[in-house]
N, C-alpha and C positions, 0 to 999 in steps of 0.2 A: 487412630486417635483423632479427635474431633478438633478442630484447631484451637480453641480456647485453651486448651490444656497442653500447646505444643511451645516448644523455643525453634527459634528460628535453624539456629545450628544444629539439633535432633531430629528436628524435621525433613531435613534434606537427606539425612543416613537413609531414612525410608520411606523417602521417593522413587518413584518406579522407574526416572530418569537415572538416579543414580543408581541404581541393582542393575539395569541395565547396563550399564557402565560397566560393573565390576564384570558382570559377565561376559563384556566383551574382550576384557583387559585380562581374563584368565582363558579366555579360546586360546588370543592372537598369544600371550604367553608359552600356551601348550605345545602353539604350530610352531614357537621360536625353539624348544625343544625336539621336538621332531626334526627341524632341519638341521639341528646339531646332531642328532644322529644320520641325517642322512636320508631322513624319508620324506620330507618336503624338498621340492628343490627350489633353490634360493630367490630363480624368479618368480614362483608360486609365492612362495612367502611376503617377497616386495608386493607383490598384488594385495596381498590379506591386510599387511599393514596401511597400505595406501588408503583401500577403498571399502574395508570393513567397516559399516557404521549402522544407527539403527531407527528406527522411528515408534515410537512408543504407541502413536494411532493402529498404525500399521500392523504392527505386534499384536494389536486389540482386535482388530479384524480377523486375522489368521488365525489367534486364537477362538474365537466364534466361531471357526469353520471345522478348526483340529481338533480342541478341546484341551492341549496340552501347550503350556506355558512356553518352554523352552524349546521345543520344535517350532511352534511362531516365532520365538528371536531369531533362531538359526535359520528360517526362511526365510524372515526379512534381510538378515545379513546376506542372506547368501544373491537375494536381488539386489545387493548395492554390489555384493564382489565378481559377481559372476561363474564362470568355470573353475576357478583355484579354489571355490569354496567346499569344493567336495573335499579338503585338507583338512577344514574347520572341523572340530567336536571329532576329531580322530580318536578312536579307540574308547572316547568318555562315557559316561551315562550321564543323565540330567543330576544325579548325585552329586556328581563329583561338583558341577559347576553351584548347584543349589547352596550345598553344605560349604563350600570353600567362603563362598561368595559370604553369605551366613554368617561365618566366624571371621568377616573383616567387617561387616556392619555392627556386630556384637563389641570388637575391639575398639572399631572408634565411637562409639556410644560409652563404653565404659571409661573411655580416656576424658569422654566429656563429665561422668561422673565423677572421675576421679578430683578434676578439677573443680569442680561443685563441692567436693566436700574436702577440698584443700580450704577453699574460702572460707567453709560453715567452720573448721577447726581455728583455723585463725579468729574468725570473730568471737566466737566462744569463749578462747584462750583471752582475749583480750576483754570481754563482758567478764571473766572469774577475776581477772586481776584486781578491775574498777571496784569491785564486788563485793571485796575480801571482805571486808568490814562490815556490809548493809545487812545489819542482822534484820531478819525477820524470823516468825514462828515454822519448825519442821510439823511436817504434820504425820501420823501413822494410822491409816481408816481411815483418811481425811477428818482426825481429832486431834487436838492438838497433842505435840507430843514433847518436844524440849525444843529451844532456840538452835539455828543454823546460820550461816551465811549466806545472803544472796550467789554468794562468791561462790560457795562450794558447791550448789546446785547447780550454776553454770561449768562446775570444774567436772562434775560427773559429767556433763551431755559433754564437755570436751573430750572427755575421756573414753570416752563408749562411740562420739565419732570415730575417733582415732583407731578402736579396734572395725570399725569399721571402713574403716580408708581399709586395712591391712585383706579385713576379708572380700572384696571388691577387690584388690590388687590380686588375692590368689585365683579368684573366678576367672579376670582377667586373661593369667596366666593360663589356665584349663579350658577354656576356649579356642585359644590362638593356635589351633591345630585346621590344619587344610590336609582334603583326600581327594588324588587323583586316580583310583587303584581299579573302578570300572565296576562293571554289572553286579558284583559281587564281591568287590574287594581280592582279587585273584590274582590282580593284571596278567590277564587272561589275553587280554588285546593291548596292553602298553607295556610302555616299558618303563618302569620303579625311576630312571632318571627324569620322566618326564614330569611325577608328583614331587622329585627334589627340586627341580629344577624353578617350578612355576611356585612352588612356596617359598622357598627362599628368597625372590624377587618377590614374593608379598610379606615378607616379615612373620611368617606363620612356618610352625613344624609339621613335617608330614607325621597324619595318623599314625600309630606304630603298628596299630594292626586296626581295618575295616571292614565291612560287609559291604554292600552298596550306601551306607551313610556309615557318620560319622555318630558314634552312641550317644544317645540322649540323657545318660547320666551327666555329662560338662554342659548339657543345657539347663538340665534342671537344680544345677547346684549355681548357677550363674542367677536364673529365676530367684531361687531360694535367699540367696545371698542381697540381689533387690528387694526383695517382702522382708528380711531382717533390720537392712537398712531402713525403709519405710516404716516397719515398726518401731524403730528408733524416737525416728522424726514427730511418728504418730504419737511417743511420748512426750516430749518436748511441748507439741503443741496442746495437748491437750492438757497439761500441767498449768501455761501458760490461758490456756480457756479457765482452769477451774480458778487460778489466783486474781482473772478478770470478771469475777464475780461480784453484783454489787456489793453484797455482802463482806468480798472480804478486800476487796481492791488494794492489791498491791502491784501487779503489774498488767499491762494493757497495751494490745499491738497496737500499731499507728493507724490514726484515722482522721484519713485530709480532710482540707479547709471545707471541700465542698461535697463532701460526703455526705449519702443520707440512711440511717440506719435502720428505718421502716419506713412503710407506705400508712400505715396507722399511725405512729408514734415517734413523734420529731424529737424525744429524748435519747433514744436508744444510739447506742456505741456497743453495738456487737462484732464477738471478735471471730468476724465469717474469713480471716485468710487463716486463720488456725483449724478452723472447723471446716474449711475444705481441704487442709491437709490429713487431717485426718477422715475425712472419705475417700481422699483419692488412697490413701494405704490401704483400706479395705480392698480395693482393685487389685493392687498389685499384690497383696497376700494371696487373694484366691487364685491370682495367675499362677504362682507358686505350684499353686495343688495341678491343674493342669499340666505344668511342667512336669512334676511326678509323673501324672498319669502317661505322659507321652515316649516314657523309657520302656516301657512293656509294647513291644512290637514283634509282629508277625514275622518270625526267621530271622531272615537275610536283610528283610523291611517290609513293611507296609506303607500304606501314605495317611495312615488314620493321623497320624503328629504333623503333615503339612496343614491343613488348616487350623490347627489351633496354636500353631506357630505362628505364623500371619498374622495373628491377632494379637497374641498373649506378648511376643518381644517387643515389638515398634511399640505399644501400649506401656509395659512394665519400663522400660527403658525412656520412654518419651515422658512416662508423668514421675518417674522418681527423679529426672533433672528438673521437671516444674516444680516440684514441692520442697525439692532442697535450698530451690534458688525464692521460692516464695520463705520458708523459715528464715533464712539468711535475711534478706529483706527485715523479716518484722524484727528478728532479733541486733541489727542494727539502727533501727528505727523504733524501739521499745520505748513506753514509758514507765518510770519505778516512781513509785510510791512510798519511799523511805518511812514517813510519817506514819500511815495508814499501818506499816509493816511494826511500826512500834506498840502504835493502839492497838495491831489486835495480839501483840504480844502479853501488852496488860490486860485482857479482857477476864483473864482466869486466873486472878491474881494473884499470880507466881505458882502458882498449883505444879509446874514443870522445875520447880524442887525438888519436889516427892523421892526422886530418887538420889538426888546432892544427901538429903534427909535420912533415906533409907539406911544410905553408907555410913553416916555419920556415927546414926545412935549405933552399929553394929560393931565401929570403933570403940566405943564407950561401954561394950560387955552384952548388948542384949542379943539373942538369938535373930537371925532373919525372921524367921517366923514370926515372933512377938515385934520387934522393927517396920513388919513390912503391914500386919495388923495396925497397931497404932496410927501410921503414917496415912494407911489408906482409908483408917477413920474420917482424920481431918481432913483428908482431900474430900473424901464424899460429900461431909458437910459444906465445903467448899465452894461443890459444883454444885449445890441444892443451895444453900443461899445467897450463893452469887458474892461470898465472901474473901475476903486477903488473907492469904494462905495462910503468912507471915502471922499475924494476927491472930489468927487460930491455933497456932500451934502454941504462941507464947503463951497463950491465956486458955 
């Protein structure tokens, strides 16, 4: 992801400095298992902990020579460890450390989201309360349709975050699985205590059952679960684009002192952090589809879903904490237009009776049908003469 679109603390999940990391923190783990069974011996092991480390140049080199990721770390490692490093990557395949590593950069990304939309809940919940009262016009087909609260249309996006906190907590959950089970999920060459062992010192459960990876259905419902949230968010902002219309001006994201809103026209006050939240969701929706596509794999595996993993996570994950934290922003910093939200409540002069009306005459004996005819006479003539509804009906 291109850095204009990153935060500081998502950025660093997927750095190559820190995947390195992880994968080196689930070797020396593996080899701390192995000499609790007894197949490293312990001053092997002090050696690996010692002098295990890595250099990401290096890594880049080796890899230009091998062609494979993870045999360049384990060379370069193995040139800082020397001899004890024939102990390293015992019994594993590049699976085991890819996928492991994988679902602890996916858990701490979502704990960063989690928190992003603990904030977006709270300010919401606090925007409905201010709110309750600032009537303005509902609209239905973007026409008007009867009066609402400002309140209660921030009490919906609170409320629909909230189910989405819940659906992001169970992705979460469905992720935080680590596999250390070998060429084919067999352990064929380890031994079952050494994937307990190294998951539970990362806070992750081992697979219950794997092939050489770890299934791509808990990626793609993690994906999925980002493109929901996103399309969330993409409604919020763009609700908030359409009510920043000159036309109907009732609310309007923040736009500083020195801000300039064309290179043509020094009038404009367009609302571009809404409108780039809603492009960056188009991304992360279509990653989604991706994600699907990468559960259909060859056997045991293919690597056709390593590169459009590389791409599609750090991305999907990197820009739904920018856009959360960009909406939070405008909707703390908002401006409302109470006044405007009245005029354009009067603009159809009361015409959003019609159904107060409906009910009424049907009290009073007349059939819906004959009720709903009459009423939507007068409206018509309403909307055609630009008339008071009020006024029409009595007369």
């Amino acid at each position: 992801m291109i850095s204009r679109y990153a935060l500081p603390q998502m950025r660093k999940i997927w750095q190559e400095e820190e995947k390195f990391s992880l994968w080196l923190k689930i070797e020396i783990l593996a080899c701390q298992a192995w000499a609790k069974l007894g197949r490293i011996p312990p001053q092997a092991l002090d050696t690996i902990k010692k002098k295990a480390s890595f250099d990401v140049k290096r890594i880049k080199e080796i890899e230009d020579e091998v062609k494979h990721d993870v045999i360049a770390f384990l060379t370069n490692v193995a040139e800082h460890v020397g001899p004890a490093s024939r102990y390293i990557h015992l019994g594993l395949t590049s699976s085991d450390l890819l996928d492991t590593t994988l679902a602890l950069q996916m858990k701490m990304a979502s704990q960063i989201i989690l928190e992003d939309l603990d904030k977006l809940i709270e300010i919401l919940k606090e925007k409905a309360a201010q709110n309750k009262n600032t009537l303005m016009m509902g609209r239905t087909h973007g026409v008007h349709a009867e009066p609402i609260s400002l309140g209660l249309k921030f009490a919906l996006w609170y409320e629909e975050t909230k189910r989405n906190k819940e659906r992001m907590m169970q992705a979460d959950k469905n992720i935080s699985y680590g596999k250390l089970s070998g060429a084919v999920g067999t352990y064929a060459n380890l031994d079952p205590f050494v994937e307990e062992y190294v998951c539970e010192k990362l806070n992750l459960t081992p697979c219950p059952i794997s092939s050489q990876i770890i299934q791509r259905d808990r990626h793609a419902q993690y994906l999925s679960t980002l493109a929901i949230i996103a399309s969330s968010l993409d409604k919020f902002a763009l609700q908030i684009r359409l009510l920043q219309r000159t036309e109907t001006r009732e609310l309007e994201e923040p736009f500083s002192h020195k801000q300039k809103g064309s290179s043509a026209m020094p009038h404009k006050r367009n609302p571009i952090i809404c409108e780039r939240i809603c492009g960056l969701a188009r991304l992360i929706r279509s990653n989604s589809q991706a994600a699907l596509e990468d559960i259909a794999l060859w056997e045991e595996r293919d690597i056709s879903h390593s590169s459009v993993e590389r791409v599609i996570i750090p991305d999907s994950t990197t820009l739904l904490d920018y856009i959360i934290n960009k909406l939070a922003r405008v909707l703390e910093n908002i401006t409302i237009y109470p006044e405007d939200m009245r005029q354009n409540i009067d603009k159809t002069g009361g015409i959003f009776f019609s159904q107060r009306l409906l009910l009424e005459l049907t009290k009073k004996g007349l059939s819906r049908e004959d009720a709903y005819r009459l009423v939507q006479k007068e409206a018509m003539k309403c909307w055609q003469e630009n008339a008071d509804f009020k006024h029409l009906v009595k007369h």
